[in-house]
Structures are given as C-alpha cells and as structure tokens.
C-alpha positions as CSV (number, residue, x, y, z in Angstrom):
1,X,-14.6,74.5,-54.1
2,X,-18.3,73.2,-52.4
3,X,-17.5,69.9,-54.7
4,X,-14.4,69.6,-52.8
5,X,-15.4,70.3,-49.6
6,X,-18.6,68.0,-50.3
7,X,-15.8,64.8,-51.1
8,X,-14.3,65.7,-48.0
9,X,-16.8,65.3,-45.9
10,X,-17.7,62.1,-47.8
11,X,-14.1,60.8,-46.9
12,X,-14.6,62.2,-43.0
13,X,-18.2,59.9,-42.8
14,X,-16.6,56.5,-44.4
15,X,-13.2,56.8,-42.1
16,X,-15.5,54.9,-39.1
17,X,-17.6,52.9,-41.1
18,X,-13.5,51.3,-42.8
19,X,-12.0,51.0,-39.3
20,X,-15.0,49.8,-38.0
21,X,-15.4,47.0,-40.7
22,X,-11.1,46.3,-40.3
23,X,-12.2,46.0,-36.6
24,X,-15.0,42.9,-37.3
25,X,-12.3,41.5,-39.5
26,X,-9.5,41.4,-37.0
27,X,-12.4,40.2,-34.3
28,X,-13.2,37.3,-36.8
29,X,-9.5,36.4,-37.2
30,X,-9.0,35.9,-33.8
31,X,-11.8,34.4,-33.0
32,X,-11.1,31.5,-35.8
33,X,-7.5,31.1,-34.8
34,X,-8.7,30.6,-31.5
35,X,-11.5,27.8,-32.6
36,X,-8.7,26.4,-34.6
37,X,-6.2,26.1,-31.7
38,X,-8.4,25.0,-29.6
39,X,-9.9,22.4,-31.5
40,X,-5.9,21.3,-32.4
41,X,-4.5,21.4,-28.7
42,X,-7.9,19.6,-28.0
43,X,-7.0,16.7,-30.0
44,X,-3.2,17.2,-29.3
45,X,-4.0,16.6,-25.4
46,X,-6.5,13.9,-26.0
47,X,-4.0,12.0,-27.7
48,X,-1.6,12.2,-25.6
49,X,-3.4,11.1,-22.7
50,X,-5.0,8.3,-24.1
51,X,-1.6,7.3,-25.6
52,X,1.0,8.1,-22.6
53,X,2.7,7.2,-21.4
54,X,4.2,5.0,-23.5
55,X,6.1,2.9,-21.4
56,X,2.8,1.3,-19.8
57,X,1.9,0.4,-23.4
58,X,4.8,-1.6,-24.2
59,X,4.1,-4.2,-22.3
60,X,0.3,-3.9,-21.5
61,X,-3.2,-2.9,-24.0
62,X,-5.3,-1.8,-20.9
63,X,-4.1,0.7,-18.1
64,X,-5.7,3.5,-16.3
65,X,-3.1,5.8,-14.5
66,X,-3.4,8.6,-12.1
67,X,-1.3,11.5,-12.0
68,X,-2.3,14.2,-8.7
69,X,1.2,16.1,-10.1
70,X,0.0,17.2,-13.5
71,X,-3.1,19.4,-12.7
72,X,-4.8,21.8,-9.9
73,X,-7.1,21.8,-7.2
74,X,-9.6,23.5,-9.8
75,X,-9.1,21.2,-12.1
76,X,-10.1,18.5,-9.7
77,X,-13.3,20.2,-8.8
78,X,-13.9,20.2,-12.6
79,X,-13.1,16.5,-13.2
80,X,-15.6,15.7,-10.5
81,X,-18.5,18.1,-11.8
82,X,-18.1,17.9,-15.9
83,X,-18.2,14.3,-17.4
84,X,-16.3,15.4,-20.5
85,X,-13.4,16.8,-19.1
86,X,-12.4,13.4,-17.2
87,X,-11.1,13.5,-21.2
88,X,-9.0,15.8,-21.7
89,X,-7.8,16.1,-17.7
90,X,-4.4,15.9,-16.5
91,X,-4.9,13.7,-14.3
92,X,-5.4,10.6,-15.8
93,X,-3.7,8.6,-18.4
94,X,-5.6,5.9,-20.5
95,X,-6.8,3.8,-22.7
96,X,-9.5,4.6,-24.4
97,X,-11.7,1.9,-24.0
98,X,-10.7,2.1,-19.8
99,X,-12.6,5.1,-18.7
100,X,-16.2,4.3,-18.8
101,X,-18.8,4.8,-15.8
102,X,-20.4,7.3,-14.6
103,X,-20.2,10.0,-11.6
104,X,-19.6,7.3,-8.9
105,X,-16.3,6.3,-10.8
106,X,-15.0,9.5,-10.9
107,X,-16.5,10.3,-7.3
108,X,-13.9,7.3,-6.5
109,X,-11.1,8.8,-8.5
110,X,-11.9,12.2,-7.0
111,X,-11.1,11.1,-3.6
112,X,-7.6,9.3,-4.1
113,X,-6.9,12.2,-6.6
114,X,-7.4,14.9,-3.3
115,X,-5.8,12.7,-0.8
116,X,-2.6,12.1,-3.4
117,X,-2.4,16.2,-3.4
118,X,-2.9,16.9,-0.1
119,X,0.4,14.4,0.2
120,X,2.4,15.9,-1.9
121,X,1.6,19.6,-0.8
122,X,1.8,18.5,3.0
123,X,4.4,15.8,2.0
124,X,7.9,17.6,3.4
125,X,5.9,18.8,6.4
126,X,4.7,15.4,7.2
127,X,8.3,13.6,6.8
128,X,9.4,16.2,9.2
129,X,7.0,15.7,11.4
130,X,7.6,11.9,11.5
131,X,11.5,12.4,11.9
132,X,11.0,14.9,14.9
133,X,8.3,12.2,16.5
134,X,10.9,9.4,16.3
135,X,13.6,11.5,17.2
136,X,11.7,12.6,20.5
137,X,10.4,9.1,21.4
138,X,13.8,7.9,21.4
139,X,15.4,10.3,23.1
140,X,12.8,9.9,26.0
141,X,13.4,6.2,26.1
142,X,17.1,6.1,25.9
143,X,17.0,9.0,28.7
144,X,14.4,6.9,31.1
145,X,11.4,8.9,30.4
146,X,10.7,12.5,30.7
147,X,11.5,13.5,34.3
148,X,14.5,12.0,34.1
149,X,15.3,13.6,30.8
150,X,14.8,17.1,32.3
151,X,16.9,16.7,34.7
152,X,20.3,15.4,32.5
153,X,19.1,18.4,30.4
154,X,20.6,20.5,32.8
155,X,22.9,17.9,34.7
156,X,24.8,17.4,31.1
157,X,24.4,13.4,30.6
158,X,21.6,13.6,27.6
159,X,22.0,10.4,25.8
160,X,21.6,11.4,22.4
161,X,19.8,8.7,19.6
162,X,21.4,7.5,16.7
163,X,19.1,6.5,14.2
164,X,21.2,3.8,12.5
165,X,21.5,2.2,15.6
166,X,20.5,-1.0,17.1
167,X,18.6,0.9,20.1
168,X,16.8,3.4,17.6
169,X,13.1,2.4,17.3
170,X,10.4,3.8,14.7
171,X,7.0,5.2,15.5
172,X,5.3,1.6,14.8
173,X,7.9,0.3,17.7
174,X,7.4,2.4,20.1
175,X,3.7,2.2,19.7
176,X,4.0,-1.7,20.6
177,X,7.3,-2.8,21.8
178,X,7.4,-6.2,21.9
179,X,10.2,-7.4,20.2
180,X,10.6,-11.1,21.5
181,X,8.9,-14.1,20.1
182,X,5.5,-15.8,22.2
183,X,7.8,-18.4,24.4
184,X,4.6,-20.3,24.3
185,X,4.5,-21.0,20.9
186,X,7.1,-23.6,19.6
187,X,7.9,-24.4,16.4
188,X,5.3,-27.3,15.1
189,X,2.4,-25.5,16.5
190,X,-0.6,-24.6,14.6
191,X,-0.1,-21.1,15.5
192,X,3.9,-20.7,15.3
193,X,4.1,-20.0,11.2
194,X,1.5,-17.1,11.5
195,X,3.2,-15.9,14.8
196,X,6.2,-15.8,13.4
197,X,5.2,-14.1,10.1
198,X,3.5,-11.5,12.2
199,X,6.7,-10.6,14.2
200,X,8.7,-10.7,10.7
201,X,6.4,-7.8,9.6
202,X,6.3,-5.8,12.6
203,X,10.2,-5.8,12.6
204,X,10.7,-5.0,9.1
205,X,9.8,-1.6,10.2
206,X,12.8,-0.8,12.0
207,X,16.4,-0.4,10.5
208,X,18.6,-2.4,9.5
209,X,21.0,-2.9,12.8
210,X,18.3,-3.2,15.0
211,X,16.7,-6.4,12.8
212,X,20.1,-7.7,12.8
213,X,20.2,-7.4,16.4
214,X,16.8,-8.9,17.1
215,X,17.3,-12.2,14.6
216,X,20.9,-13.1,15.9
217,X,20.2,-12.1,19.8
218,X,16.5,-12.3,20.3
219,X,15.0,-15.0,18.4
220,X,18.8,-16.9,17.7
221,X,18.2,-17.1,13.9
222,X,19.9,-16.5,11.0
223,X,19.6,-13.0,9.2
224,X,20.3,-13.4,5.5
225,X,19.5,-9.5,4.5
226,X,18.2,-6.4,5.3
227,X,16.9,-4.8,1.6
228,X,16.1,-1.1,0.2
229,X,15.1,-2.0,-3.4
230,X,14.9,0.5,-6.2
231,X,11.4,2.0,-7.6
232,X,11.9,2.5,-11.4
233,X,8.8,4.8,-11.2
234,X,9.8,7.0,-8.7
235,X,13.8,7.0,-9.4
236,X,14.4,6.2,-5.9
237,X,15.0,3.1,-3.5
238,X,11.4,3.0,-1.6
239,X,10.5,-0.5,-0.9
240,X,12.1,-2.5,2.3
241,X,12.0,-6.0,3.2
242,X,14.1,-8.3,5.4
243,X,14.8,-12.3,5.3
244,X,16.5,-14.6,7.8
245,X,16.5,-18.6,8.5
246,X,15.4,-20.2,11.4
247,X,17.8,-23.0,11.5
248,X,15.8,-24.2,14.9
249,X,12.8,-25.7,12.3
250,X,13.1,-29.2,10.5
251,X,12.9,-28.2,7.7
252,X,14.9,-25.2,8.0
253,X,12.3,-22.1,7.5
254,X,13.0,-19.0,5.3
255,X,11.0,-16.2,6.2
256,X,10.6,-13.0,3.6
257,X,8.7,-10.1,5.3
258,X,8.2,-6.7,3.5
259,X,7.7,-3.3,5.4
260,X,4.2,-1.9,5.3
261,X,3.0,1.3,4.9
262,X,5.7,4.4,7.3
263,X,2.5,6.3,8.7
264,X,4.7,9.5,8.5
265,X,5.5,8.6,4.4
266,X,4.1,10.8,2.1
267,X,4.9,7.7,-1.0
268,X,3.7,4.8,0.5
269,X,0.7,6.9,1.5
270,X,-0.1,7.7,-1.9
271,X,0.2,4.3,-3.1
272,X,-2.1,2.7,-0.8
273,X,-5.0,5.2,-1.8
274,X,-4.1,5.2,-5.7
275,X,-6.8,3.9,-7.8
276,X,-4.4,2.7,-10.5
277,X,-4.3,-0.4,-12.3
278,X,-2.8,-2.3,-15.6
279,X,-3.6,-5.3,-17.2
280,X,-1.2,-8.2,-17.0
281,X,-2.0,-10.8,-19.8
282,X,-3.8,-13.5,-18.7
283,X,-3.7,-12.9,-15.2
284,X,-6.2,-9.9,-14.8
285,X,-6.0,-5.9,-13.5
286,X,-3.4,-5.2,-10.8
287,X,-2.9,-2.4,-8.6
288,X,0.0,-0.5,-10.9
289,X,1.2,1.2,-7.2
290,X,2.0,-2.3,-5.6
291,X,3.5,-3.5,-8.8
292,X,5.6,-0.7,-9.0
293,X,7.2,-1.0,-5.6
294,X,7.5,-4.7,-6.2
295,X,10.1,-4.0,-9.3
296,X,8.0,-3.6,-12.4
297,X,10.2,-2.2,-15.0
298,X,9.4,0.8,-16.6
299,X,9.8,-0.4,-20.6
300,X,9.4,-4.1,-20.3
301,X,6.6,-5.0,-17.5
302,X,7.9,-7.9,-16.2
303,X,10.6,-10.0,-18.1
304,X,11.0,-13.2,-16.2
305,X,15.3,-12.6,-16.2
306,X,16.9,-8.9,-16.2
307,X,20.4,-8.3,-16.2
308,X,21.5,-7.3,-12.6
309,X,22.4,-3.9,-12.0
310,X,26.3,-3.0,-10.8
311,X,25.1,-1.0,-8.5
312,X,23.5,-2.4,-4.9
313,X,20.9,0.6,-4.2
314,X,19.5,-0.2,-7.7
315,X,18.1,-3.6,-7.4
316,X,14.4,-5.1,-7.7
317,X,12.3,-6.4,-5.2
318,X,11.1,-9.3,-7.2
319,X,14.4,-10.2,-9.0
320,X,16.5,-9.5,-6.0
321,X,14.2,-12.0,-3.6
322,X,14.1,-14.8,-6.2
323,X,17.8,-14.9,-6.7
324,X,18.6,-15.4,-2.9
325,X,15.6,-17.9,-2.3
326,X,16.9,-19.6,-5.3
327,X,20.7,-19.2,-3.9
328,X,19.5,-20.4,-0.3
329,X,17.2,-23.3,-1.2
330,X,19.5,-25.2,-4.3
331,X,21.6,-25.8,-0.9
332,X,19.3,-27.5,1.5
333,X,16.3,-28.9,-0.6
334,X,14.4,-29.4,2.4
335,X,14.3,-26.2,3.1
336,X,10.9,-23.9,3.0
337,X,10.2,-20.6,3.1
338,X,6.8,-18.3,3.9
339,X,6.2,-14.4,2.8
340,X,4.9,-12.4,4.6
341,X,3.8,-8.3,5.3
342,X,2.0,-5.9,7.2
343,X,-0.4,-3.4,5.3
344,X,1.5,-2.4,2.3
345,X,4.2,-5.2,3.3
346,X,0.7,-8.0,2.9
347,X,-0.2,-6.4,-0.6
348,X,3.5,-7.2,-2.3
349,X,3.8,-10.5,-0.2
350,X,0.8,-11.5,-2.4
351,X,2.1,-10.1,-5.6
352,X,5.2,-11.7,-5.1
353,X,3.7,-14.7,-5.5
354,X,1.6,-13.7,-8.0
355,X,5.1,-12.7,-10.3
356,X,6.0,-16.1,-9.5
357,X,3.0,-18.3,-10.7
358,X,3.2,-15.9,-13.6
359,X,6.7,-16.8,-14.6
360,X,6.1,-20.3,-14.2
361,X,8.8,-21.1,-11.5
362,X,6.9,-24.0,-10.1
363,X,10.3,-25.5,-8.2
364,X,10.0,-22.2,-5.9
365,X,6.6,-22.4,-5.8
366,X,6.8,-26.3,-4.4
367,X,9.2,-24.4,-1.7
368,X,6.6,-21.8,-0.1
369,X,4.8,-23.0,2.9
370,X,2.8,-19.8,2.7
371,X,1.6,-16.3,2.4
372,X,0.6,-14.8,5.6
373,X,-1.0,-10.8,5.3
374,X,-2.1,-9.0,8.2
375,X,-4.6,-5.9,7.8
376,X,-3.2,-6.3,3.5
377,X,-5.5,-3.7,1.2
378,X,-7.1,-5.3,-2.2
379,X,-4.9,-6.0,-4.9
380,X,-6.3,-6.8,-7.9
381,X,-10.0,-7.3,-9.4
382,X,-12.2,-10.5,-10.2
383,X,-10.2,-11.6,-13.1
384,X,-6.7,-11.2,-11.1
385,X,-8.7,-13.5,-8.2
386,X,-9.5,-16.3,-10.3
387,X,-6.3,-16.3,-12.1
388,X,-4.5,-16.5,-8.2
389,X,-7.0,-19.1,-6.8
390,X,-6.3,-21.3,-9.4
391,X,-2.4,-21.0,-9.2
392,X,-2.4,-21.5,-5.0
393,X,-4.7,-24.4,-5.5
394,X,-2.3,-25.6,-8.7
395,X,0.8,-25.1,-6.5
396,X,-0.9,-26.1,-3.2
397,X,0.4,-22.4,-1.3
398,X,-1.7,-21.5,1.4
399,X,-2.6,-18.0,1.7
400,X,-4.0,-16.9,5.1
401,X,-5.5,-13.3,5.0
402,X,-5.9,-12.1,8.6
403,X,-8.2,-8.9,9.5
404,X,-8.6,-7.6,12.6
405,X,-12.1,-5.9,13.4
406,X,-12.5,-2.5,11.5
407,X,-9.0,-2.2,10.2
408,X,-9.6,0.4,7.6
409,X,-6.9,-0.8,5.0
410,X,-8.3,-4.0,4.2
411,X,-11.5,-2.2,2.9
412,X,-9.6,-0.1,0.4
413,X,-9.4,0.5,-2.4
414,X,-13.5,0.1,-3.1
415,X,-14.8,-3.1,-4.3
416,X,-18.1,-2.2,-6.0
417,X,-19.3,-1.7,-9.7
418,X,-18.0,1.2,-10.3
419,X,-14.1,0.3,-9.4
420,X,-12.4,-3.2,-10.0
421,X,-10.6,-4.5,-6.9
422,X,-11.7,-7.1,-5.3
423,X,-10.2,-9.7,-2.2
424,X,-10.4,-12.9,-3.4
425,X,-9.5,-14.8,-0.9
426,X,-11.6,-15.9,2.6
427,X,-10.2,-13.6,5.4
428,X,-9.5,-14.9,8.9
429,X,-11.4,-12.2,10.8
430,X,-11.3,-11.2,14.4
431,X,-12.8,-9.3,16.8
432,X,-12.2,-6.9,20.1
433,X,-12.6,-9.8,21.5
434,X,-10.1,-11.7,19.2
435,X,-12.3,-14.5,18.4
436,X,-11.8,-15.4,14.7
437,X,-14.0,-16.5,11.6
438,X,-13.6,-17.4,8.4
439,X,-15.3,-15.1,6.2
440,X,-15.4,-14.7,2.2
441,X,-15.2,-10.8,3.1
442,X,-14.6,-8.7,5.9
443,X,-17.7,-7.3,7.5
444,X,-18.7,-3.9,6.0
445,X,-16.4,-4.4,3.1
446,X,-16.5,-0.4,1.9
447,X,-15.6,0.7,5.6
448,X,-17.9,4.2,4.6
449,X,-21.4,2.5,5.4
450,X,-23.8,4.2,7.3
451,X,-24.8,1.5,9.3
452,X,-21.8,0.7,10.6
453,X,-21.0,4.2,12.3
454,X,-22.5,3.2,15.4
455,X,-21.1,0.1,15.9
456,X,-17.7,1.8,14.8
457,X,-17.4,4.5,17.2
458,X,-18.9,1.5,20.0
459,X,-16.0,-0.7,19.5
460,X,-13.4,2.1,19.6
461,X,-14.5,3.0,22.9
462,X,-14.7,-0.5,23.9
463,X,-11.2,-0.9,22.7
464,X,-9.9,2.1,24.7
465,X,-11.2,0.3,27.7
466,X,-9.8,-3.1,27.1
467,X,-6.4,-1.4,27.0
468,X,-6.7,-1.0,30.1
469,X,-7.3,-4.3,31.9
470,X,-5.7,-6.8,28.9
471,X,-2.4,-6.6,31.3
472,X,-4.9,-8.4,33.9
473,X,-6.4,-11.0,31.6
474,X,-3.6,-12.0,29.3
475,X,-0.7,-10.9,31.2
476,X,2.2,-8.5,31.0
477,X,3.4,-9.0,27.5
478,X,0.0,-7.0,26.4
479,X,0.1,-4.3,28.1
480,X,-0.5,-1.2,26.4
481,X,1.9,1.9,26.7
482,X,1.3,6.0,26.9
483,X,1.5,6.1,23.0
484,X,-0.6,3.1,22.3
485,X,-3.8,4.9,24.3
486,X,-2.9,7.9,22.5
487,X,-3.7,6.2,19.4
488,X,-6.6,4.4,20.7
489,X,-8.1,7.8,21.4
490,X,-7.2,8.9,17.8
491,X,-9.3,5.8,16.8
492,X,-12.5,7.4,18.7
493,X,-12.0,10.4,16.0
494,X,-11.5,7.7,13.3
495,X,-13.0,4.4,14.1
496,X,-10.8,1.9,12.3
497,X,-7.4,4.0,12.2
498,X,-6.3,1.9,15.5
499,X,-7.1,-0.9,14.1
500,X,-4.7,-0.9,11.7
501,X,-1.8,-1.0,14.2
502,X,0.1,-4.4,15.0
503,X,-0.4,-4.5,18.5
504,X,-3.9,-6.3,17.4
505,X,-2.1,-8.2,14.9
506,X,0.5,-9.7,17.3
507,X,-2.5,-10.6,19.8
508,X,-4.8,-12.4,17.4
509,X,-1.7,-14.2,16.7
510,X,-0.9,-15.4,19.8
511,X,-4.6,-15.0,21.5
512,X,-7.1,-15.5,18.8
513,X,-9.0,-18.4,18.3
514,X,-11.1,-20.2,15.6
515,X,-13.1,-22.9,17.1
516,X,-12.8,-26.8,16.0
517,X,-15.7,-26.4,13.6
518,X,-14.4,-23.5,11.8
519,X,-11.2,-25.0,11.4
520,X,-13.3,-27.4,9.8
521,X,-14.9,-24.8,7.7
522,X,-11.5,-23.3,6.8
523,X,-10.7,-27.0,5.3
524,X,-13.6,-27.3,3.0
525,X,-13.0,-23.7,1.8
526,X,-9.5,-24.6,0.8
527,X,-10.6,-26.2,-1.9
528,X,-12.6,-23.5,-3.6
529,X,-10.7,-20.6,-3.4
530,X,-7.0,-21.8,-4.2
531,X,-6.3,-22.4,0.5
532,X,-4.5,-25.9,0.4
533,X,-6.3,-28.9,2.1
534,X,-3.9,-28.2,5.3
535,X,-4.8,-27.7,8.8
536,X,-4.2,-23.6,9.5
C-alpha cells in the first residue's frame, strides 16, 4: 500500500516536468518553422522583386521601378532608415546590379515615393477639386463676372458651362487667356517658330472644340487632330496632343504640341516626380514615366512597326504621330514640321524624337525644323545625353530648351551622384526681367539650395509687383488677371511654383531677348552639343 502510494506520488512530481518538456518542444517547433518561413518568403520576395516584373525585362537588362501602390507609409519610413530593407521593399522593382548607393539615393527615392502616396490617397479629392475650380471659373466668365452672376441667380438667366464646348476653358486658360497669336510676329521671323510652339502648348491644354475653334478662326490654320492616346501601363488613355498646318508658311509648317502636366491630375503628377528609369540599348537610362505616356509597350519596348489597334481610344502616341506626319509630308515634300510641349508636353516632345533617331527614320528626321520645350523636366542621364547630341547634330534638328527664372520643373528630377538624370542640352534661360542667356544649366540646377532661398523668395515678390505695371510697359496683351495674382501670391509661399505657368513662357517668347553676341554664343555651342549651325 506505502509502495503504491510512494509510485503515485512519483507519477504526480514527473506530470510538470513531461508537459513542461512537451512545452520547450512545441516552443522549438514553432520557432524553427518560423526561421524556416521566413528565411523562404525572404528569398521568395527578393526574387520577385529583383525579377518583376517581367514585362520590363523583355525588352530591357537594366531598370529600376517604383511602385508607391504596393506598400505603407511605415514601410516607407523603414526604407528610408534601414539600408537592407530597400531589398526586400515593396516599393521598388529591380535589377540587381541597379540599386547601389547609399542614404542620399534612397533619401531621393523617399521623397517621390511620399509625394506618389500622398497622390494617390488625396488623388479623387484633388480631381474634384480641379473639376469644381474649372467649373466655377467658367461659370463666372460666361455669366460676366460675379456680381452679375448673383444677380441672374435669382433673375433665372444663369448661363450654364459645357465642358465640351468651344467657350469652356481649363484652369491653365483662365490663368492666362491669351488665345491669339503676337500680330507682331510674322512668319520668317527669328522669333515666329518658338512663338508659335509656345502658343501650340499652351492650347493643348484645352479641349478638343475649343482647339478646333482657335486654329480654324483665330490663327486661320489647318487643324489635322486633336489626340487622347492610350497608356499601356496604366490601362487608360492619358496622354493628349494636338497638330494642325499652317498653310500661311512656305514651306507649309506642321506643328505637334503635347499637353503638359493638368495641375489638378493626380497621374501626370506622379509621373513628373517618379524616379524611374530603364535602359534602352544603346541609347542610355530614360525616364520609364515619360516613356510610358509616350506609347511604350508593355511586352515589347519599342518595336519600330505595331499593328494598329481597331479601336480609336487605344492608340499610341508615338506610332499614332509618325503615321500622320508620314501621311501629311509624302504629299507636300516641302513641307516641315516642329514638336513641341509645355512641362510634361516638353519632356515627350524630346522623346519623340529620341524614338525616332532610335528607329533610324532619318527621311522624318530631315523633315523636323525643331524641338522647342518650355519649363521641360530632365529626361534621361549622361549616357541618354550623348546618345541625343550626337543624333540632333547627325540629323541637323535644333533643340531649343527655354527656362524661365526659377521654374521648379526643369530642376527635377535631381541631377547629382546619387540619381542619373541629367539635361543635356544648353538652356535658353531668362529672367524677371526676360533677358535671356545661353547657359549649359539652369542656375541652381537642384532648385533645394540654400543659397538660393533668398534670392527665391526676392524675385517672387518682385514678380508680384511687375504684374502690376507690365500692362504699362508692354501693353495690354500682358496684363495680368485676378487668378494670375492669386498664383503669384502662391509663388511667395513656394518660390518657383509661378514660374512654371505659361504666362512667362508666352512673354519671353514674344519679349525676351538674347543679345547679338549671345546669339553668337548660341552658334558656336551648336556644334558641341547636337544645336544645328542655324541662327535661333
């Protein structure tokens, strides 16, 4: 009986010590399955995101792409902070050998990262915003302003806008609302090409009846298209670009002007911030965003023929421009034609030709008379610059790259070690005071230096003030409306915003000057970077 109860209480004292010991065993279990599927979803991710996506390896061995959808604020935080996570983060798609460098890189790709959320969280609000902006501009100036507006709010006769109309303007518009050419300008002067390319750009803005309107009525030209081309990438027709012939020229001139960036649009928003780039053999790193909107196709890069789509809202930029320049020209050989753009619009205008030298179509190339960007952001790095100065000097194009005081897009994305893109062309820069140079670079190239703040803020005030009295000094066609000082006190908050409108644009077009021996200087530049041996 005391044997039995003695085995008992044997049993009793070993019952914790087993589950205890079945307890460290399940612990260690876990804790190697966990190691184990770490270490595999590790690798899995890794190699995924140096390999994917596919597509971008198909038709080129170097890329770096960034993707603000596929992670979290947190994880952006960690990106910046933790060097070793840049590999196995949402955000980016590589290849392996593309992601070297050190905090400043990723300081770099931090910031478009954050700006590319905060679009597409605040992306729906922002279109909104821009619609109900438009929407109220209009109806003030269809209705003769506000008082008058009040009063047929109760009276009954509100004219209402429609925005497919010929009458309904867009916030760049209304901000300057010039829509006729400079009478004083006639075709063979020095300054009617870049005039005219700068009025092509600001109207590309608007929609499609109101161009119409403005080439056949206004300016007594030819319209040959108004365009909404498809973006493979996003699944959607995003890119816009008009063309007409002015038949008043000998040789008739075709003019090809793509919209810039909509300051109310979440997309083109993103892409002019977006640090991503691929490698085109032979030619160099290109801004993947631009190349995108210009009609690079998602599996095959950039085949020199595609077969055209059936259906009209699903054609290229590139493909769809080449076929009616090629259409247009074959019938009057004398013909020439310039492309042209505004912000965004300056960035594929350059591409364009870029696609072009690329697929070796020299007959078209002989056809441009030039490439004229206003305020255009960098496109490419070192490689891509000497690929394209060597191709506009081969193909005698000239490619005049205007920049007006601290326009901010021009100095994006950052040109410095740590990122590739680079201008690589001189710039025609002007001032407040719309007195140009020729420069190899814009003035405070990176836009964020220190120094400059004073001088920033200085000429934003300055500039406020010259809106003002310009009506006095250059006349009536430059005076500055309600909205336009609005801005201009915007630009006091952010020196440089401002800047980038087209009301500067359209006055150094018409205003600015470059003195005799800088017109000189432009010459004997032509010849080193790719500008022909032409008088600007």
């Amino acid at each position: 009986m005391r044997s039995s109860l003695s085995s008992c209480h044997r049993r009793r004292q070993s019952l914790p010590n087993k589950l205890f010991c079945v307890c460290i065993y399940n612990i260690y279990i876990y804790i190697y399955m966990y190691i184990c599927i770490y270490i595999y979803v590790y690798h899995l991710l890794h190699c995924f995101r140096v390999m994917a996506p596919a597509y971008e390896r198909q038709f080129c061995d170097h890329f770096m792409l960034l993707k603000p959808e596929d992670g979290s604020f947190y994880g952006l935080i960690r990106f910046l902070l933790f060097s070793d996570y840049s590999e196995t983060s949402g955000f980016l798609h590589y290849t392996e050998t593309d992601l070297q460098g050190d905090f400043w890189r990723r300081w770099y790709i931090f910031n478009s990262l954050l700006v590319q959320k905060l679009l597409l969280l605040f992306g729906k609000p922002l279109v909104l915003v821009g619609n109900m902006l438009k929407l109220w501009l209009n109806l003030l100036s269809r209705n003769g302003g506000f008082l008058k507006l009040f009063f047929k709010f109760f009276t009954g006769g509100v004219v209402r806008p429609d925005p497919s109309s010929a009458t309904f303007t867009s916030v760049v518009g209304c901000l300057d609302g010039r829509v006729e050419l400079d009478k004083s300008i006639r075709q063979g002067d020095r300054k009617y090409n870049a005039s005219l390319a700068m009025m092509a750009s600001k109207l590309s803005y608007e929609n499609a009846e109101f161009v119409h309107t403005i080439i056949r009525d206004h300016w007594n030209m030819e319209n040959l298209g108004f365009y909404n081309f498809w973006n493979d990438f996003q699944g959607q027709p995003s890119t816009q670009a008009i063309m007409f012939q002015d038949t008043k020229n000998n040789p008739n001139l075709i003019v090809v002007g793509f919209r810039g960036t909509d300051p109310f649009d979440p997309i083109a928003l993103g892409i002019d911030v977006d640090l991503s780039w691929i490698e085109l053999e032979g030619v160099g790193m290109a801004h993947s965003g631009f190349m995108k909107a210009l009609g690079l196709q998602k599996d095959k890069g950039w085949p020199k023929e595609i077969e055209k789509r059936s259906d009209p809202q699903q054609q290229y930029a590139y493909y769809e421009i080449r076929s009616k320049l090629r259409e247009i020209l074959q019938k009057n050989e004398r013909a020439k034609f310039i492309v042209t753009g505004h912000s965004l619009g300056g960035a594929l205008a350059i591409l364009f030709v870029t696609i072009l030298a690329m697929h070796e179509e020299a007959w078209l190339l002989d056809k441009l008379e030039g490439v004229y960007t206003f305020g255009q952001p960098r496109v490419g790095n070192k490689q891509f610059g000497y690929y394209m100065k060597e191709k506009l000097k081969e193909n005698d194009v000239r490619y005049l790259r205007y920049v007006y005081c601290n326009d901010i897009v021009p100095r994006v994305p950052y040109d410095d070690d740590s990122i590739f893109f680079e201008h690589f062309s001189p710039c025609l820069y002007y001032n407040m005071y719309y007195n140009g140079k020729v420069l190899g670079e814009e003035p405070n190239k990176n836009y964020f230096s220190p120094l400059w703040v004073i001088p920033k803020y200085l000429n934003a005030i300055l500039e406020l003030i010259r809106s003002f009295i310009i009506p006095y000094i250059g006349g009536s066609d430059y005076k500055e409306n309600w909205l336009m000082k609005m801005y201009r006190v915007l630009g006091l908050i952010i020196p440089g915003l401002a800047e980038h409108s087209l009301q500067d644009y359209v006055n150094i077009t018409r205003l600015g000057s470059l003195p005799m021996d800088l017109q000189n200087s432009l010459r004997h530049r032509n010849s080193k970077v790719g500008l022909p041996k032409k008088s600007q």
